[in-house]
C-alpha positions in Angstrom: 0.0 0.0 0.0 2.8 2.4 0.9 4.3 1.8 -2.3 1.4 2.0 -4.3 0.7 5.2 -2.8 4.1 6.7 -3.2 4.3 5.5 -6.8 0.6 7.6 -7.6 1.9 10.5 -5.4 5.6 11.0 -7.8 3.4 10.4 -10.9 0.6 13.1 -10.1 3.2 15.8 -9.0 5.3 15.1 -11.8 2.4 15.5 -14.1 1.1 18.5 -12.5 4.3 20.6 -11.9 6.0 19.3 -15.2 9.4 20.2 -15.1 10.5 20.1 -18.1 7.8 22.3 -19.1 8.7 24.8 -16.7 12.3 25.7 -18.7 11.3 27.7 -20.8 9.3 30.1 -18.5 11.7 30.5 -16.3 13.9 31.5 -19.4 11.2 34.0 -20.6 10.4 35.6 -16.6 14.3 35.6 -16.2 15.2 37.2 -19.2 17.6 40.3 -18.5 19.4 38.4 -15.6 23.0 37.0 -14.8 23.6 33.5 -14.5 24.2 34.1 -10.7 20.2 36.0 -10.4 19.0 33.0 -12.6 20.0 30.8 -9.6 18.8 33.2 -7.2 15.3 33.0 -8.6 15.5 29.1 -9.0 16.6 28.3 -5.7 14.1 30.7 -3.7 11.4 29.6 -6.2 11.7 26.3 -5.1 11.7 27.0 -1.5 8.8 29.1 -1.7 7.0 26.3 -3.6 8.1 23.3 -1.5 7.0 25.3 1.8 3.8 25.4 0.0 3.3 22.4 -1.4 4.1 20.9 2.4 2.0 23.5 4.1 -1.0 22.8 2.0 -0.2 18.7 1.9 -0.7 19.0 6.0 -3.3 21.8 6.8 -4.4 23.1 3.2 -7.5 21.9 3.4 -8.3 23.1 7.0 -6.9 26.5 5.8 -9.5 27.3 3.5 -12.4 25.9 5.1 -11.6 28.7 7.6 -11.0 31.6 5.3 -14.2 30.1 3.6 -12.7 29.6 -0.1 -13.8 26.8 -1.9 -11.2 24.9 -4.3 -12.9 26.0 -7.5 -12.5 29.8 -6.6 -8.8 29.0 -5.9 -8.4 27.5 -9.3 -10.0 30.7 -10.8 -7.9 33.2 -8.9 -5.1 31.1 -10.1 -5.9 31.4 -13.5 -6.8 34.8 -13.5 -3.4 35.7 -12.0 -1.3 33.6 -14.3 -3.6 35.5 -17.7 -2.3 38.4 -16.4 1.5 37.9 -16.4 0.9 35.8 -19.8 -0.5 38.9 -21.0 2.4 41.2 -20.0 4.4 38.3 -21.7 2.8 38.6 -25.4 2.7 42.4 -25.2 6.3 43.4 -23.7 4.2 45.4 -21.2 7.1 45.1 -18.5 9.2 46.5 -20.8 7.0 48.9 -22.0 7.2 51.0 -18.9 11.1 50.6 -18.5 11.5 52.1 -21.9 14.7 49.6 -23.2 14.9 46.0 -22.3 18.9 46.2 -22.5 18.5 48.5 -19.7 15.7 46.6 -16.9 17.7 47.6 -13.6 17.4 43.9 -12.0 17.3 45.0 -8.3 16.7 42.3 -5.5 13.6 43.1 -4.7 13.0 41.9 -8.9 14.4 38.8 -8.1 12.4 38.2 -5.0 9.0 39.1 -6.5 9.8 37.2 -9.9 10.9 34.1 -7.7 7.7 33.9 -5.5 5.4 35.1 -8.9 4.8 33.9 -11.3 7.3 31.1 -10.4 6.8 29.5 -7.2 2.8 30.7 -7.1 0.7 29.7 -9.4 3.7 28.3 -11.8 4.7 25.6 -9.2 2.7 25.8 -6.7 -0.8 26.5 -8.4 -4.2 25.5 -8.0 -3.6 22.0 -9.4 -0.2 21.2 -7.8 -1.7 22.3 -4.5 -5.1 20.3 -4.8 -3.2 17.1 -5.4 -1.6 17.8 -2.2 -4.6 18.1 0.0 -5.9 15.2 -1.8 -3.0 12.9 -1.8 -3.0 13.7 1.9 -6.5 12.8 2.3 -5.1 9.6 1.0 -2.9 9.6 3.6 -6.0 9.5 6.6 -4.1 10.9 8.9 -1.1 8.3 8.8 2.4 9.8 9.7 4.6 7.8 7.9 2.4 8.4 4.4 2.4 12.2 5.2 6.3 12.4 5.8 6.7 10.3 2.1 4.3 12.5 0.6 6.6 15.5 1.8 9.4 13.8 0.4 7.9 12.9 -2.8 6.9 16.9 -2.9 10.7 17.5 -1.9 12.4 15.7 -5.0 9.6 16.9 -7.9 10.5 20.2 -6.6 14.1 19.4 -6.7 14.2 18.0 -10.1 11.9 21.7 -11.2 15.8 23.5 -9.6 18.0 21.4 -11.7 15.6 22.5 -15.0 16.1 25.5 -14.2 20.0 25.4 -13.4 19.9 23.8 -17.3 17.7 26.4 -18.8 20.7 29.5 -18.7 22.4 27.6 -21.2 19.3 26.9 -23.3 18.8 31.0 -23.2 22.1 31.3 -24.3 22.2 29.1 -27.1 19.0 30.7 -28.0 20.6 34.4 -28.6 18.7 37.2 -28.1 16.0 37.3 -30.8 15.5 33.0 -30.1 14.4 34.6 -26.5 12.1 36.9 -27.5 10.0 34.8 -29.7 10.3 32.0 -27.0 8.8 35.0 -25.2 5.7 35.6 -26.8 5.1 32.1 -28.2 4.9 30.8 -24.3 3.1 33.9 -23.3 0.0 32.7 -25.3 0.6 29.0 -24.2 0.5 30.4 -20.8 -2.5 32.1 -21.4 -4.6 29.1 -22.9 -3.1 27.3 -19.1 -4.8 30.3 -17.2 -7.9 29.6 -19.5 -8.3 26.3 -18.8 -7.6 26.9 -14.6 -10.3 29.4 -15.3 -12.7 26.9 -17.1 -12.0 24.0 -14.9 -12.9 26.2 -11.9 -16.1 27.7 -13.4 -16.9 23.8 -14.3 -16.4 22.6 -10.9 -18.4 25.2 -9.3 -21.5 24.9 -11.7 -21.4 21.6 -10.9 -22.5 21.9 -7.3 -25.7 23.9 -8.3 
């Protein structure tokens, strides 16, 4: 049972946080920075996600019954948050208001605010990744040693999301500038048909209790 429960557990986070899949964002959100701000972002992005993910895996569901949000309205807000940065994305709006993208000033607050969003929340840490946690851990019923592998399990996806990352600078560089900007806006409108479907899945979920 334990095994069979650890085996679903690395196969849904897997699914849901897709690492691979994550590369190239990080590329496009990161674009401007060193190497050494690139692992900056990576490593506090995956801190911020993993506290998360364990958070919500042992008291996420208690946590919104008490603030009163269902898991629907979570997916939405999710979705809604990531349209907006997919939309800034396709449109160059962040670099828009700085005038010259040669010239973004990355400051550490930047690199904090890009780490924790769109990164760790709702890149890695989104609605689905953190459903699958309260559910896996309903799995769990309560059992310690389940609950401590489920951590784990959370621990090494989010591990093998850094080492993506840690591969993507040379991707960006072998990409040259122009490859970066059309990765840019050609994931910017992926991203947006993600947020879509968070959007729709919520809406879907909540219709279905009427």
């Amino acid at each position: 049972m334990l095994y069979d429960f650890a085996a679903a557990a690395l196969v849904t986070l897997l699914v849901t946080l897709d690492p691979p899949g994550l590369a190239p964002i990080f590329l496009s959100v990161t674009r401007g920075m060193s190497d050494a701000q690139r692992k900056v972002v990576a490593l506090r992005a995956s801190v911020i996600a993993f506290g998360l993910l364990a958070f919500f895996a042992l008291a996420g569901d208690q946590l919104l019954r008490v603030l009163g949000v269902s898991l629907p309205a979570f997916r939405i807000a999710g979705g809604l948050l990531l349209f907006w940065i997919a939309f800034e994305m396709v449109f160059e709006r962040r670099n828009e208001r700085k005038q010259n993208t040669a010239e973004i000033a990355i400051t550490r607050d930047h690199i904090q605010n890009v780490a924790a969003f769109p990164l760790a929340i709702p890149l890695m840490a989104g609605p689905g990744a953190l459903t699958a946690m309260m559910l896996l851990a309903g799995r769990a019923d309560g059992d310690v040693v389940m609950l401590g592998l489920l951590v784990g399990i959370a621990a090494l996806v989010v591990l093998s999301c850094t080492i993506t990352f840690f591969l993507a600078t040379p991707i960006s560089r072998l990409l040259g500038v122009t490859g970066n900007v059309v990765l840019t806006r050609l994931l910017g409108v992926i991203l947006a048909a993600m947020a879509v479907q968070f959007v729709v899945d919520g809406v879907k979920a909540v219709v279905r209790t009427f």
